[in-house]
C-alpha positions as CSV (number, residue, x, y, z in Angstrom):
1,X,2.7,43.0,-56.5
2,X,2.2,46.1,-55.0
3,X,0.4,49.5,-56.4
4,X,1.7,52.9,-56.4
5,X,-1.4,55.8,-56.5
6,X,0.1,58.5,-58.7
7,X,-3.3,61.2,-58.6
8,X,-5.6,59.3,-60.8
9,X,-3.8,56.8,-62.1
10,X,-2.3,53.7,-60.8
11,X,0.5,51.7,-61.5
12,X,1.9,48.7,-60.4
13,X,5.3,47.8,-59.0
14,X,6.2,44.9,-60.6
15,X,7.7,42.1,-58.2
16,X,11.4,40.2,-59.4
17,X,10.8,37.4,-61.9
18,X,11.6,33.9,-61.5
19,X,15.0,33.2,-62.4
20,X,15.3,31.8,-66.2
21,X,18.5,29.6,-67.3
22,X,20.7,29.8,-69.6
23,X,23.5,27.1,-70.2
24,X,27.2,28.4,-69.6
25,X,30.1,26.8,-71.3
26,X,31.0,25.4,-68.0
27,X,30.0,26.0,-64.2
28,X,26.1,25.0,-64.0
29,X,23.5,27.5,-65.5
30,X,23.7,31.3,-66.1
31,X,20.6,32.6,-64.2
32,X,19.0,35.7,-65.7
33,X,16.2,37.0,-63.7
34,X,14.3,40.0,-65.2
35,X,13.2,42.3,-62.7
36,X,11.2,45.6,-64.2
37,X,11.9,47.5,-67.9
38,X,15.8,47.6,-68.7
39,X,16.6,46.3,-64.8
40,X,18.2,42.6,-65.1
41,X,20.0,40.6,-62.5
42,X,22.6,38.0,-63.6
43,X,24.2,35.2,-61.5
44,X,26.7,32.2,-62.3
45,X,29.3,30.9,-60.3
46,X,28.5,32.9,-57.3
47,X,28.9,36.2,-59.1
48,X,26.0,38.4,-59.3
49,X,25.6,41.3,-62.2
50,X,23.2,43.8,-61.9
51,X,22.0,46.0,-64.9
52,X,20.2,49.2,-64.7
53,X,18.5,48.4,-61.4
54,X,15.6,50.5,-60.3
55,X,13.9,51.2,-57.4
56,X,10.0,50.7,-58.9
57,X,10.6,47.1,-59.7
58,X,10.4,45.2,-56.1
59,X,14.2,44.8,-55.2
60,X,13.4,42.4,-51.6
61,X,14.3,39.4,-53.7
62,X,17.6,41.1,-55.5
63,X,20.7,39.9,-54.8
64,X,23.7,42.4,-53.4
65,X,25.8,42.9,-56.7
66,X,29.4,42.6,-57.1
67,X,29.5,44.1,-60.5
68,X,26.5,46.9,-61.4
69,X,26.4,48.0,-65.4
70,X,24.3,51.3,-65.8
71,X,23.6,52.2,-69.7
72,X,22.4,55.9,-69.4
73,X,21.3,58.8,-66.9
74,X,17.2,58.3,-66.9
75,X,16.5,57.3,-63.5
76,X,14.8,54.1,-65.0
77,X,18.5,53.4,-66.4
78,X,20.5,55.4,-63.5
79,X,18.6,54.7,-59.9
80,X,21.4,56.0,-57.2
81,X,19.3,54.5,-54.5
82,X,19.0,51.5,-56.3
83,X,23.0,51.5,-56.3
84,X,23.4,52.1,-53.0
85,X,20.7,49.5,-52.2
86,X,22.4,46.6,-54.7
87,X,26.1,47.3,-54.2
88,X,28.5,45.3,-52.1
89,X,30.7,47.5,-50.6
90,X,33.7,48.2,-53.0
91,X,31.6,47.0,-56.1
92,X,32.4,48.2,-59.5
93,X,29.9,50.8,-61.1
94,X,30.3,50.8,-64.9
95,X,29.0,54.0,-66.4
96,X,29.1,56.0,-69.3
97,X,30.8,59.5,-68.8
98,X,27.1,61.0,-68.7
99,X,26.6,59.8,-65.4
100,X,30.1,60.7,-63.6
101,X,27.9,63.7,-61.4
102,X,25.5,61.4,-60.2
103,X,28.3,58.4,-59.6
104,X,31.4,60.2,-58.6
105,X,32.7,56.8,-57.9
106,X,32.0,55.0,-61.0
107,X,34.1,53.6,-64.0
108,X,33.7,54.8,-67.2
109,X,33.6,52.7,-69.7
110,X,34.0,54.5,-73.3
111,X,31.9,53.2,-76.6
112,X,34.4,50.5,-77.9
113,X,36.6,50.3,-74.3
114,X,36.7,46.7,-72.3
115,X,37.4,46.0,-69.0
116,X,37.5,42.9,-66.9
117,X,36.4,43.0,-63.5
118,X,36.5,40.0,-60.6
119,X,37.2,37.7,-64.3
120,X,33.8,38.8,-65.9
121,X,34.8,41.0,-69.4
122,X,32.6,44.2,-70.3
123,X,32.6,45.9,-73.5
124,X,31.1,49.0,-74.2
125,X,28.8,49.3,-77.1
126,X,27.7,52.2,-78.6
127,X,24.1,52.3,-78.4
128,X,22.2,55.5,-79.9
129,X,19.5,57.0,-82.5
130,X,20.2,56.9,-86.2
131,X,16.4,58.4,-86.5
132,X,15.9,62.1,-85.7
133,X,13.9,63.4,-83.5
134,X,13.0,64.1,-79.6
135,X,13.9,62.3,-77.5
136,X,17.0,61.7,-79.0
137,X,19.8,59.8,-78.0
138,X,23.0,60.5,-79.5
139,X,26.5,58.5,-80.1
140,X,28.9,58.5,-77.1
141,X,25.9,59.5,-74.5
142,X,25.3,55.8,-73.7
143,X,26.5,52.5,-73.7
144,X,25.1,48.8,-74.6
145,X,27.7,46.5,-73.3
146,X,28.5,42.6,-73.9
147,X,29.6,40.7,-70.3
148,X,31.2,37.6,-71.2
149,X,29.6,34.9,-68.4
150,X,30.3,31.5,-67.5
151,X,31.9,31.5,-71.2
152,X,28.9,32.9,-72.9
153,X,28.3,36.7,-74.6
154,X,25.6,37.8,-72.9
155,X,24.5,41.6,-74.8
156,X,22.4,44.4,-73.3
157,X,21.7,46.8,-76.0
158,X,20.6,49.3,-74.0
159,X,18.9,52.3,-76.0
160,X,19.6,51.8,-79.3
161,X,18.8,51.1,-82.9
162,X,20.3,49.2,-85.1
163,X,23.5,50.8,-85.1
164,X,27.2,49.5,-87.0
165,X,28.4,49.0,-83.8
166,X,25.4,46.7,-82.9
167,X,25.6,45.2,-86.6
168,X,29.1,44.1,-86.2
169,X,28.6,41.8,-83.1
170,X,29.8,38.3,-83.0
171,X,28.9,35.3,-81.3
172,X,26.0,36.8,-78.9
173,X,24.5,33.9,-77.1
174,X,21.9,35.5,-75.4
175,X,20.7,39.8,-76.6
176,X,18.3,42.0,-74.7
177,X,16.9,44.4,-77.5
178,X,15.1,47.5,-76.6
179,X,11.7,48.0,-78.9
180,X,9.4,50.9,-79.4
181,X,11.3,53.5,-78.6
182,X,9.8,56.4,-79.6
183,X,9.4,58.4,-82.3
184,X,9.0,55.4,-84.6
185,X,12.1,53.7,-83.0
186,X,12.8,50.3,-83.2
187,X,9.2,48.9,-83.8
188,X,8.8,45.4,-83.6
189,X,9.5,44.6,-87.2
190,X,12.7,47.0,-86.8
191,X,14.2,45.3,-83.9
192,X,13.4,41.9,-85.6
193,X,15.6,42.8,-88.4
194,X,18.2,43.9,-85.9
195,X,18.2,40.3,-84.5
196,X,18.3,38.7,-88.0
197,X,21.5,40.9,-88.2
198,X,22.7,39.7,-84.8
199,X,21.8,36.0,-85.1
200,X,22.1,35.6,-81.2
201,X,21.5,32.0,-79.9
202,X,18.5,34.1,-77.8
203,X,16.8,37.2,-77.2
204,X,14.8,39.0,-75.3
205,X,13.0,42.2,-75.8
206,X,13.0,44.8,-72.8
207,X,12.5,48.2,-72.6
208,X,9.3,48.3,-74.5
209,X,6.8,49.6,-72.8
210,X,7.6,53.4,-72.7
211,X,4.6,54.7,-71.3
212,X,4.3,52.8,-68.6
213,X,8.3,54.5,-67.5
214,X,6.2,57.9,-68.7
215,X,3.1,57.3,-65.7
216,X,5.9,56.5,-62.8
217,X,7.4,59.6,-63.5
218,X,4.0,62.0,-64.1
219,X,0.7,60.7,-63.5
220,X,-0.5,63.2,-66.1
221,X,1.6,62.1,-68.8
222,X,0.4,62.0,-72.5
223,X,0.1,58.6,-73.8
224,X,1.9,58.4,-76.8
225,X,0.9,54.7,-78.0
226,X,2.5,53.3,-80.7
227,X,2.6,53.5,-84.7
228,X,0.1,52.0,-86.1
229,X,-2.6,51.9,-83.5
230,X,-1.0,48.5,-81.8
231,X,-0.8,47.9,-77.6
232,X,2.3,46.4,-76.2
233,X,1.0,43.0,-76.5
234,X,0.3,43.0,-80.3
235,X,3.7,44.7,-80.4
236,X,5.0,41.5,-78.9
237,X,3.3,39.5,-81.0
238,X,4.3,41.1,-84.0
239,X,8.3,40.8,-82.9
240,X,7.5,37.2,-82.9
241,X,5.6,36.3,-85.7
242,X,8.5,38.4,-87.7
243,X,11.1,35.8,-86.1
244,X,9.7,32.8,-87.0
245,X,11.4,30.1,-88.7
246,X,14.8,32.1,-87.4
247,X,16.9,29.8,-85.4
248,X,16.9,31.9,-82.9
249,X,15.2,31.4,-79.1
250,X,12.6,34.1,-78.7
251,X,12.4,34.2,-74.8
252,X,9.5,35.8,-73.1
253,X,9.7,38.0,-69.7
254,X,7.4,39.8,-67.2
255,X,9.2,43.4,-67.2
256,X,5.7,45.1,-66.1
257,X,2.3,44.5,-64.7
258,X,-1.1,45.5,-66.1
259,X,-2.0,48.9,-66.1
260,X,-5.1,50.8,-65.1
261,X,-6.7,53.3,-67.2
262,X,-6.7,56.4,-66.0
């Protein structure tokens, strides 16, 4: 793990993740290896899918990509180095129309297209706010997107709440859902619900700590915390408790280190 110094405060890189399994319909395990915040590699059957990579998470154990999914235009979502880094040459870029400028080369992928690259399907899923409020994220500026995998729906919900177009899902083996978005946004017993609605086989929760994204990019940020006076881990907790007795697999991952006080 290594440590970058950002003035008084320091934050750790987070190194990748060892790979966790998931079984495909056919073809030996799906390996999902979660690497730092929304950043996910995905390999089966030689194939390798990379989602959102970025350059903070340690990348030395990241496999070159043959299909790269980015969600939105934040660098922590949209990393051109990253890209360049991960991408085999001639490698699909799947992008939102946001993110045309800084990926001239990519494909677009509109809220409700699909596409099927090298045999692996993408849909595009709208993923946006329905609470008001800065920062806000509004319909058609991002995508969530299902890759269908070694015969399994796989479903990266990107920024979101619990939106129709999430609510309307079918047949999601395995969901990475964002929590604690702020303001307010998609606090554990929120994204929770979402899952009930979802009824994936299992899930993940990324994209939840939001200040530790905050610190990378200003060592002076404010800390915003979250509602109700809980830290990430009780926010974890809480997603859990509010699962049990769901028949659902509530998988845990290491997106981030500790973090120093400042």
């Amino acid at each position: 793990m290594r440590q970058l110094a950002l003035g008084v405060a320091f934050v750790s890189v987070v190194t990748v993740s060892a790979a966790d399994r998931y079984p495909a319909a056919s073809g030996g395990d799906i390996q999902i290896t979660p690497i730092i915040h929304s950043s996910v590699q995905l390999e089966h059957g030689g194939v390798v899918i990379q989602i959102d990579p970025w350059s903070v998470g340690d990348l030395s154990a990241a496999k070159p990509a043959d299909l790269i999914l980015i969600t939105d235009t934040p660098v922590h979502h949209l990393d051109v180095a990253a890209i360049a880094r991960l991408r085999k040459p001639g490698a699909p870029v799947v992008i939102p129309a946001t993110a045309k400028a800084q990926v001239p080369d990519g494909v677009v992928l509109a809220n409700g297209q699909s596409r099927t690259f090298g045999g692996v399907r993408v849909d595009s899923i709208a993923s946006y706010d329905l609470t008001p409020g800065a920062p806000e994220h509004p319909k058609g500026e991002a995508n969530g997107y299902v890759v269908t995998l070694g015969g399994r729906r796989i479903y990266f919900a990107g920024v979101t709440q619990c939106v129709p177009e999430l609510r309307a899902l079918k047949d999601i083996d395995v969901a990475f859902m964002p929590m604690n978005i702020p303001p307010a946004r998609m606090t554990p017993s929120e994204a929770a619900d979402c899952v009930k609605a979802l009824r994936p086989k299992a899930v993940y929760t990324y994209h939840y700590d939001q200040d530790y994204t905050a610190l990378i990019g200003n060592p002076q940020a404010t800390l915003r915390g979250l509602p109700g006076g809980l830290d990430v881990a009780q926010s974890l907790q809480a997603f859990r408790e509010a699962l049990t007795g769901q028949p659902i697999d509530v998988r845990s991952a290491t997106w981030y280190p500790a973090r120093r006080a400042r």
